[in-house]
C-alpha positions as CSV (number, residue, x, y, z in Angstrom):
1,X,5.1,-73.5,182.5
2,X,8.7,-73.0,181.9
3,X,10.2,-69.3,182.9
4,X,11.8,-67.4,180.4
5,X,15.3,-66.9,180.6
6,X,17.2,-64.4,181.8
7,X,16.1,-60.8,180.5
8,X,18.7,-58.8,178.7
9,X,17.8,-54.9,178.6
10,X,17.0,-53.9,174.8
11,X,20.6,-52.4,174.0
12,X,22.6,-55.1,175.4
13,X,20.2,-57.9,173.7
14,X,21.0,-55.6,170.5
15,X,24.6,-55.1,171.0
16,X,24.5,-59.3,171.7
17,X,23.0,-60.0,168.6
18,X,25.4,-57.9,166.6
19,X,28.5,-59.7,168.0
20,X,27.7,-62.9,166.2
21,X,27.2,-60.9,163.0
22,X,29.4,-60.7,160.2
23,X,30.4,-57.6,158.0
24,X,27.5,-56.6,155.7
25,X,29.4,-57.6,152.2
26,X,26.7,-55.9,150.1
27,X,27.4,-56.3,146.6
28,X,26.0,-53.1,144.4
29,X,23.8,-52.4,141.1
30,X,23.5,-49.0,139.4
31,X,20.1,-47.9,139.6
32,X,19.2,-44.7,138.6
33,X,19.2,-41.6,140.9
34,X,15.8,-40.5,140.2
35,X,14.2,-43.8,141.5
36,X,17.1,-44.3,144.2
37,X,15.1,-42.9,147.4
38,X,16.0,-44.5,150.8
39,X,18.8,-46.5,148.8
40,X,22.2,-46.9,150.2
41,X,25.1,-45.7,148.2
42,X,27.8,-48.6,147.8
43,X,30.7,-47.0,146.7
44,X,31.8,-43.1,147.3
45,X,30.5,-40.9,144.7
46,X,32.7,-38.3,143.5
47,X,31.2,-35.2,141.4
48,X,32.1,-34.9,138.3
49,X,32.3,-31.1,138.3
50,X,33.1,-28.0,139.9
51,X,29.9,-26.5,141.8
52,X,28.7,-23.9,141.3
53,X,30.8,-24.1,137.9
54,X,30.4,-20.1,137.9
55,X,31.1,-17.4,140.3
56,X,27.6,-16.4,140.9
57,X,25.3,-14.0,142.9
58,X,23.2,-15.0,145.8
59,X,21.3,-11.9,145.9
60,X,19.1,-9.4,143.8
61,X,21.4,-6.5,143.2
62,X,24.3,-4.9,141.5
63,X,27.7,-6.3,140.4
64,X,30.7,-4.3,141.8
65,X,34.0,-4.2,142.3
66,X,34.6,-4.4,146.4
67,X,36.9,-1.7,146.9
68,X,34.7,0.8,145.1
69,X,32.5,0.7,148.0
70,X,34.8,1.0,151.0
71,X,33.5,4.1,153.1
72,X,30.2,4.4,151.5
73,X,27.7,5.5,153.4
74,X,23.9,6.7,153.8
75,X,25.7,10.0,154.1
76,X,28.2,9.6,151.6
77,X,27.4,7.3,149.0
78,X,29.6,5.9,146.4
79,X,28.2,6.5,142.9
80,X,28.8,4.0,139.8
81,X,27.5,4.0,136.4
82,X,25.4,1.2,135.2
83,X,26.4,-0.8,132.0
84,X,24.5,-3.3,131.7
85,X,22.3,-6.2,132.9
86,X,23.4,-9.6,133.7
87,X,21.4,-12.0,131.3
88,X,19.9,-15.2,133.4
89,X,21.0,-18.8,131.8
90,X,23.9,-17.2,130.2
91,X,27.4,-15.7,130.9
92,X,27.0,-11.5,130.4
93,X,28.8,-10.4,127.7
94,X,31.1,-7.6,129.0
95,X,33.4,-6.7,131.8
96,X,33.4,-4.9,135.0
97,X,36.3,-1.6,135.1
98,X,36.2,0.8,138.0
99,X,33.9,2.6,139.1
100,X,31.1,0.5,137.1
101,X,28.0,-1.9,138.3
102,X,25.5,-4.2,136.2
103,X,22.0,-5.3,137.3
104,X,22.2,-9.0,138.2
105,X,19.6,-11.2,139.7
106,X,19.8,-14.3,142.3
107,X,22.1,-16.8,140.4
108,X,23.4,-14.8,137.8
109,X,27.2,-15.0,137.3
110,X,29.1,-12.7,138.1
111,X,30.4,-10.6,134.9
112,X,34.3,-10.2,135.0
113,X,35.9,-8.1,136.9
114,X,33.4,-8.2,139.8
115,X,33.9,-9.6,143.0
116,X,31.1,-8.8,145.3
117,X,27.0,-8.0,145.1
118,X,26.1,-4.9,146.7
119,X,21.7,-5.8,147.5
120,X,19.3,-4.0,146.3
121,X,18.1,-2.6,149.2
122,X,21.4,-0.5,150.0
123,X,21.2,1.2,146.5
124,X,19.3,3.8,144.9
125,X,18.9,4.4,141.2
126,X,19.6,7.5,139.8
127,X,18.4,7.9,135.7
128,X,19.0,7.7,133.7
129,X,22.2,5.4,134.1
130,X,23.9,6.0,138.0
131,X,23.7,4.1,141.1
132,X,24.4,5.6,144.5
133,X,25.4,2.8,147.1
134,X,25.3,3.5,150.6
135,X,27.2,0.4,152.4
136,X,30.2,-0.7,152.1
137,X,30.6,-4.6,150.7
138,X,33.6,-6.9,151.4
139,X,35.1,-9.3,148.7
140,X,32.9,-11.9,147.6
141,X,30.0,-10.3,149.8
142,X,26.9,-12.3,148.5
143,X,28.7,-13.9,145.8
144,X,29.0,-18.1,146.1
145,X,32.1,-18.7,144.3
146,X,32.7,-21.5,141.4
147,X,34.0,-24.8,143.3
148,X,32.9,-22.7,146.7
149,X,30.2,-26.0,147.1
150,X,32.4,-29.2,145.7
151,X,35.4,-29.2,143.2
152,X,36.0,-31.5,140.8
153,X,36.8,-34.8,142.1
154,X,36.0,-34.5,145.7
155,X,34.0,-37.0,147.5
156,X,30.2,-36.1,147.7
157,X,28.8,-39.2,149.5
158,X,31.2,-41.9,150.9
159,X,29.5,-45.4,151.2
160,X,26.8,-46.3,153.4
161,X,24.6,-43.3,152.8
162,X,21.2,-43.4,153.2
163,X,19.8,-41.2,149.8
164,X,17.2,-38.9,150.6
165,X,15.4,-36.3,148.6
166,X,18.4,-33.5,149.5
167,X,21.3,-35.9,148.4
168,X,18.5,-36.9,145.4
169,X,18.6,-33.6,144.4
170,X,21.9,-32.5,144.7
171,X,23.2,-35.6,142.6
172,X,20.6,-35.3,139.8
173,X,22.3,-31.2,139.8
174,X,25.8,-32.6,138.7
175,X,24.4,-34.3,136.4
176,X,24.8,-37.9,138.1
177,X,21.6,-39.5,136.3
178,X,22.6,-43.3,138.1
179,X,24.4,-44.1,141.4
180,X,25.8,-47.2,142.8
181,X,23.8,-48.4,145.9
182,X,23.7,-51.9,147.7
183,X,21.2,-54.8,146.9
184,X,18.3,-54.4,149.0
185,X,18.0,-57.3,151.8
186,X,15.5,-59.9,151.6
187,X,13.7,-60.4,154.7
188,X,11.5,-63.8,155.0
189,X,8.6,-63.7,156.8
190,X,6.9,-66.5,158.5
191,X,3.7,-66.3,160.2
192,X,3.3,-69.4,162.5
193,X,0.5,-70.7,164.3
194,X,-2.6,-73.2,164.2
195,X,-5.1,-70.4,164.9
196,X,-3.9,-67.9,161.8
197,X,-6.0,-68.1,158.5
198,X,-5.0,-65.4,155.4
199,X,-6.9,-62.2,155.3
200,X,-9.0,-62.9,152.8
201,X,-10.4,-66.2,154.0
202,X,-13.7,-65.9,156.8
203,X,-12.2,-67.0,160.1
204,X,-14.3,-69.6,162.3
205,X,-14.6,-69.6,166.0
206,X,-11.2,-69.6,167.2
207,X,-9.3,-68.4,164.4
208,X,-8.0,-65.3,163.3
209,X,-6.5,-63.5,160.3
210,X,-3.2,-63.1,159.9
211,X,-2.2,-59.3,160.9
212,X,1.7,-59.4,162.0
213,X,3.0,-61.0,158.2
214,X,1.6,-58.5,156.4
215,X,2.2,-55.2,158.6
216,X,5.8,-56.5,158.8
217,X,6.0,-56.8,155.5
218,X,5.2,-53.2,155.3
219,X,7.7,-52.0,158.1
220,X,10.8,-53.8,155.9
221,X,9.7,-52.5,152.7
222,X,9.5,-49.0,154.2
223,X,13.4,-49.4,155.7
224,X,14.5,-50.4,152.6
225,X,14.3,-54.4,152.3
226,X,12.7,-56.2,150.1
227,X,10.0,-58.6,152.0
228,X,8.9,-62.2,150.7
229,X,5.8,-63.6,153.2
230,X,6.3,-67.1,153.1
231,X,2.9,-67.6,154.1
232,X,1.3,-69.2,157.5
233,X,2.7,-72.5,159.0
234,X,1.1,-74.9,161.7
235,X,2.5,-75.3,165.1
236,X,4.0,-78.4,163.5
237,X,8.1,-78.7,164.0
238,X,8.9,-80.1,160.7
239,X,7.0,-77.2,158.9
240,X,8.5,-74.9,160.8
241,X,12.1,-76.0,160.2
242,X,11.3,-76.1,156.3
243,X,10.5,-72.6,156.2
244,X,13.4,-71.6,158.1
245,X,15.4,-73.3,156.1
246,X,13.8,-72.1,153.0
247,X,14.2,-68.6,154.3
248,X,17.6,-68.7,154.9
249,X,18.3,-70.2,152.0
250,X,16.4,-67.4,149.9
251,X,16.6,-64.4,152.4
252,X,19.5,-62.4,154.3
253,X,17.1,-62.4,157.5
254,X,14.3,-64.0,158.8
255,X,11.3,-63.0,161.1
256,X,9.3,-65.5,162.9
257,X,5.8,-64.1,164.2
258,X,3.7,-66.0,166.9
259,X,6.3,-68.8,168.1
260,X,7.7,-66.9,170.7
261,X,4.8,-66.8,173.2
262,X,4.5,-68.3,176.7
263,X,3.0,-71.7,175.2
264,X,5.2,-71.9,171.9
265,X,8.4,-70.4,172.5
266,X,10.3,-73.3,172.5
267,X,9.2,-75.1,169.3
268,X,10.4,-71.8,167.8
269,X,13.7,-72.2,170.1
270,X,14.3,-75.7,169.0
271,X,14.2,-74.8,165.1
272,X,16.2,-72.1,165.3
273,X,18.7,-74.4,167.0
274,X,18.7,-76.8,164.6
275,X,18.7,-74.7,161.2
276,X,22.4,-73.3,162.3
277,X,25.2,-72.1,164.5
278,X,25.1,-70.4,167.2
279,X,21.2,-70.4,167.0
280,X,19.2,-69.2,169.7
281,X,21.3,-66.1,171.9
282,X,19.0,-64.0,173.3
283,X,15.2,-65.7,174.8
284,X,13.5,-62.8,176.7
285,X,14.4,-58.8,176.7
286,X,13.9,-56.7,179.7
287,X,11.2,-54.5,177.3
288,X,7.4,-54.3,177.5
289,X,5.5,-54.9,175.0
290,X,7.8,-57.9,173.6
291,X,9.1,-59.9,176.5
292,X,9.1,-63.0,174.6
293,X,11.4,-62.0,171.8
294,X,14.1,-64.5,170.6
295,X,17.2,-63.2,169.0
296,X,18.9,-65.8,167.3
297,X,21.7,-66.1,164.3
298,X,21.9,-69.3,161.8
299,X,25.1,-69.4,160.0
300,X,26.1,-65.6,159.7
301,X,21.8,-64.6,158.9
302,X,19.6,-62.9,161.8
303,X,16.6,-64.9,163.1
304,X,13.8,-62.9,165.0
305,X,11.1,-64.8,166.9
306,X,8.5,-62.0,167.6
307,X,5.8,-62.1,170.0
308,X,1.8,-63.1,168.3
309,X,0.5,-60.5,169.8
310,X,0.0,-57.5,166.9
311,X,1.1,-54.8,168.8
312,X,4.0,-56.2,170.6
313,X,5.3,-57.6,167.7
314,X,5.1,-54.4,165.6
315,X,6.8,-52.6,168.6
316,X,9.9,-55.2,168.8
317,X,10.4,-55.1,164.9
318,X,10.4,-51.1,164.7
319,X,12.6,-51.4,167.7
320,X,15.1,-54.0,166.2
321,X,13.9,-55.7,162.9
322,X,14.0,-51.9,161.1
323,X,18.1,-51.5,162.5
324,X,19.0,-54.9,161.2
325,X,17.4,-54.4,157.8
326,X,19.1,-50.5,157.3
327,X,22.2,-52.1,158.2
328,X,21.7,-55.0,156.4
329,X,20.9,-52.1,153.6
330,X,24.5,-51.2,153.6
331,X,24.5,-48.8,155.9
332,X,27.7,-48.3,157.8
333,X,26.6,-47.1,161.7
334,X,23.8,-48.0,163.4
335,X,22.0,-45.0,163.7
336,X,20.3,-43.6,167.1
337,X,16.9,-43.4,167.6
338,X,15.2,-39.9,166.5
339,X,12.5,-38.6,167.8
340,X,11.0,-35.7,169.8
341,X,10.8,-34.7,173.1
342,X,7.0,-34.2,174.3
343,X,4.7,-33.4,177.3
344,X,3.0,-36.6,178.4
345,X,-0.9,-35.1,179.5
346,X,-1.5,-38.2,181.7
347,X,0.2,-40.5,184.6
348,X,1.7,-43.2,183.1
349,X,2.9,-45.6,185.4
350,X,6.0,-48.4,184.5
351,X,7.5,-50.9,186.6
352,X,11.2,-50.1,187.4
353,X,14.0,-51.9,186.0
354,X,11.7,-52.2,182.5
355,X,12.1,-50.4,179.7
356,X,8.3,-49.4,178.3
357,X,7.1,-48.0,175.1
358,X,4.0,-46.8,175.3
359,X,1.7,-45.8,171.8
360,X,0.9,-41.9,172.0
361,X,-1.1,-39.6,169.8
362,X,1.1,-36.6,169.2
363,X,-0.6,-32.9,168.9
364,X,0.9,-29.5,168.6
365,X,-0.8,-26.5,170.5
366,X,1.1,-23.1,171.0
367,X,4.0,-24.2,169.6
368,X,4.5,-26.9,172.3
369,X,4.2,-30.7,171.4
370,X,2.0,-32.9,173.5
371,X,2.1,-36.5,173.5
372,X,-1.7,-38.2,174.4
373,X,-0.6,-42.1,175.7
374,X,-3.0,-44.8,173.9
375,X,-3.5,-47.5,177.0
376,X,-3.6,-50.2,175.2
377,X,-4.2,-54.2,174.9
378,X,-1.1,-56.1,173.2
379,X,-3.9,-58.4,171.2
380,X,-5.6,-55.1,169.7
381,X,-3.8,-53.9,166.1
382,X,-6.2,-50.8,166.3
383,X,-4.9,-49.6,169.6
384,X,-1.5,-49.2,168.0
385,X,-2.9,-48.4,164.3
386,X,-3.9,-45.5,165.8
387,X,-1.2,-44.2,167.6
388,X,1.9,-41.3,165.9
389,X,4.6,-42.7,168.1
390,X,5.8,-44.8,170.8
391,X,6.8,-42.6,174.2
392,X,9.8,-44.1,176.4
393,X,9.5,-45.0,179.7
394,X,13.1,-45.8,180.5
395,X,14.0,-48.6,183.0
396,X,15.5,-46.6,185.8
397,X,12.4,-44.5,186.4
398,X,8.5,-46.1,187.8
399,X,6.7,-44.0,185.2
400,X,6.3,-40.2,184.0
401,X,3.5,-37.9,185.5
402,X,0.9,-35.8,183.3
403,X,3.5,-32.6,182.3
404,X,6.7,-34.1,182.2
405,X,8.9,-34.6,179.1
406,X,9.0,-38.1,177.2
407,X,11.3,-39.3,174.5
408,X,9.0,-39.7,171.2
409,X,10.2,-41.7,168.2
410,X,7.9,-42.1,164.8
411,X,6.4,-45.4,164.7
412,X,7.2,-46.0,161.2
């Protein structure tokens, strides 16, 4: 049996593979906001408006002008006379002299001639029409100011921002009903193998159903790409190559599942080598579970040969197929892993010099976050469909013992 080649540790196998990538190019379409979740702006937004576009109060209290209040105290209150109310959804209809306060509720604008909000809770009501107040308040003391949050013009999101609900939300309140945002990627998906039959057939002696196309499928919708299964192909070379080819053709990126184990790496090897340049960089990471994995690059487009195995090859595309897709998304950094940190309630042991990821159930108890490992089998999709997170084991330590911290990142 041949040996794999030399092992590359996960980040330089990454940082490899990036090398012989181009610039994303992402051309953009206007979609609109409400539906724009986990979509990548391509193009700065600017806001169209001042915001707030009103001086306005972040507090439930009275209206004042600042220097009225200077020395109050509990002792010596200052005392104002009431004129009014501020009216929500509207601008109040009179104005502020000396010596005077209004009623006005969180968000309210501030009536002219105001510049600060003295709360509630400092002031005492005296009918039928006088307020004593018994702290001082500074200039624009509880007040958020018009323009304070953006002004006119100014650049709210630059390209290559990934829109949650906040930036959702925060566009849809200037009034920005459709944003500008990069095509989604098509991934292809091949699922190879003589032994694979579709889910919904019965599989004879020998055979099983595919898992990895359509769990993949999942993970690149989820990030933000658009997957097309191209369906399951025999261990034969010239099928294989047509797909690739077809996928390349019709995709920004393809995956392969199944050709990269022990027995038929190399037919995967060989037709990534022959559907483009460079072809086939990396053949073997320094990681566990996914050993196997091939990197390769055909003509400027990303080719991933992930292990058969379900649960390696879901851990080596959350690992790697996930950052090519958000970046093929339009997003301009490759972001670091997040995740938690968590006590580990059982010896895990890891060979040094590998880097391990290891499925945990993750439980919170007294305010402290505990992560339960799964020991698993790399040909059982239940041992991982089961599991919160993956813990790290890095490759410079021989394990972690029950009670000590692991890194934690989300599975999906």
């Amino acid at each position: 049996m041949p040996e794999f080649l030399t092992l590359e540790t996960p980040q330089k196998a990454y940082s490899f593979l990036l090398k012989h990538l181009p610039p994303v190019q992402k051309k953009a379409v206007l979609v609109e906001t409400k539906k724009s979740i986990n979509r990548v702006t391509a193009s700065p937004i600017l806001s169209p408006e001042d915001t707030p576009s009103f001086h306005r109060s972040t507090v439930d209290g009275y209206a004042v002008q600042a220097s009225d209040t200077f020395g109050a105290s509990e002792t010596l209150p200052a005392f104002f006379k009431i004129i009014g109310e501020v009216p929500m959804g509207s601008m109040p209809g009179f104005q502020l002299h000396m010596g005077e306060a209004a009623l006005i509720h969180t968000g309210g604008a501030l009536p002219e001639g105001a510049n600060a909000v003295v709360m509630l809770e400092n002031t005492q009501l005296m009918p039928p029409a006088d307020l004593e107040v018994y702290r001082a308040t500074a200039v624009n003391e509880n007040v958020v100011r018009k323009g304070e949050d953006l002004k006119a013009g100014d650049v709210i999101f630059p390209a290559g921002v990934k829109l949650g609900p906040a930036q959702i939300g925060g566009l849809l309140a200037l009034g920005i009903l459709q944003v500008p945002v990069a095509i989604q990627p098509q991934v292809a998906i091949i699922s190879s193998g003589d032994e694979v039959v579709n889910p919904e057939e019965k599989p004879l002696p020998g055979q099983i159903r595919d898992i990895n196309g359509y769990a993949l499928a999942s993970l690149v919708e989820s990030w933000g790409g658009v997957p097309n299964i191209f369906g399951i192909i025999p261990d034969r070379p010239e099928l294989l190559e047509k797909a690739v080819r077809k996928g390349l053709a019709e995709a920004d990126m393809v995956v392969i599942t199944a050709g990269s184990s022990a027995s038929t790496r190399d037919l995967t090897s060989e037709v990534i080598n022959r559907c483009g340049k460079p072809g086939v960089l990396i053949h073997g990471i320094n990681i566990k579970p996914g050993k196997p994995t091939i990197m390769g690059v055909c003509d400027e487009k990303p080719v991933i040969g992930l292990p058969g195995n379900p649960v390696s090859a879901i851990v080596i595309a959350r690992m790697f197929v996930t950052r090519l897709v958000a970046r093929l998304s339009g997003l301009t950094r490759d972001l670091p892993f997040a995740g938690y940190q968590a006590t580990i309630t059982t010896n895990v042991p890891s060979m040094a010099g590998r880097e391990d990821w290891v499925p945990v159930n993750l439980r919170q108890e007294s305010g402290k976050l505990f992560a339960d490992p799964i020991f698993f089998k790399s040909s059982l999709i239940f041992n991982l469909a089961s599991a919160d997170g993956l813990a790290l084991i890095p490759a410079d330590v021989t394990g972690y013992g029950s009670g000590e911290q692991v890194f934690v990142i989300p599975l999906y």
